[in-house]
N, C-alpha and C positions, 0 to 999 in steps of 0.2 A: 884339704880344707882344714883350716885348725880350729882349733877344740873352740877357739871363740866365736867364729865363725857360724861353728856348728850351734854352739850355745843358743846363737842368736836366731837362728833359724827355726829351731827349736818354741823361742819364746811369740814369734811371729805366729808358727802353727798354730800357740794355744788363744791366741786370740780369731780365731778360726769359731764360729758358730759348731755345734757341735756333729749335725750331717756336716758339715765341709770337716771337719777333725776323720769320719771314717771315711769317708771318702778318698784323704791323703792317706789315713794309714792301708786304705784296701789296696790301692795305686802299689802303695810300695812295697807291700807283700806279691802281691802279682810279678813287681820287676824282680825282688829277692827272687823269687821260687825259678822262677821265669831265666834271672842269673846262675842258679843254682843247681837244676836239674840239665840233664843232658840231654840234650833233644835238638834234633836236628833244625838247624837254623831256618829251612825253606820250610817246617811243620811250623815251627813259634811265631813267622810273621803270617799264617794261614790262620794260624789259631787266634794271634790278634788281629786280624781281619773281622773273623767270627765273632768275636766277640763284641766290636766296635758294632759291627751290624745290628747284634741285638740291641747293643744301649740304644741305636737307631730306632730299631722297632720299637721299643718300650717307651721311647718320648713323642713317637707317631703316637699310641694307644694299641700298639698291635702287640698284645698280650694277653695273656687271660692269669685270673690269677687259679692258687693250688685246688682251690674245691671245685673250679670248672674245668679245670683240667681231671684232676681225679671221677668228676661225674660222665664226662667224657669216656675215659675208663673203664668206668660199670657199664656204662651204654652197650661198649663195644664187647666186652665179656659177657654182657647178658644176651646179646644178639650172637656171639659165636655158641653160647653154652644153648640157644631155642634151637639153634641151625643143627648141631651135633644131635638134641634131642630126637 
């Protein structure tokens, strides 16, 4: 691609709303690293399987967020820590 090319692709992005801006940048940090690390090719399309799955579940509603997750957590540590008592 040359450099004006590049340029101009560039200048398209920034008129991107600013979620669609990380969005592109999260994308192509994903492919860099994804490029860039050594990992077996039949793991990296399992992995992005996985992954597409959640963005799936997360646009169903099938998520929770961190503090019902983490109270989940104490539930189960408090109920293993009555049971050992």
């Amino acid at each position: 691609m040359s450099q004006e090319t590049l340029d101009s692709l560039i200048q398209v992005m920034f008129t991107l709303s600013l979620q669609e801006q990380v969005k592109v940048i999260e994308r192509m940090q994903d492919h860099v690293y994804l490029q860039t690390c050594d990992v077996d090719p039949l793991i990296r399309e399992q992995l992005k399987e996985r992954v597409e799955e959640g963005i799936d579940q997360i646009k169903r509603g099938e998520c929770s967020t961190h503090e019902e997750v983490m109270e989940r957590v104490n539930q189960r540590l408090e109920r293993s820590y009555a049971i050992a008592v």
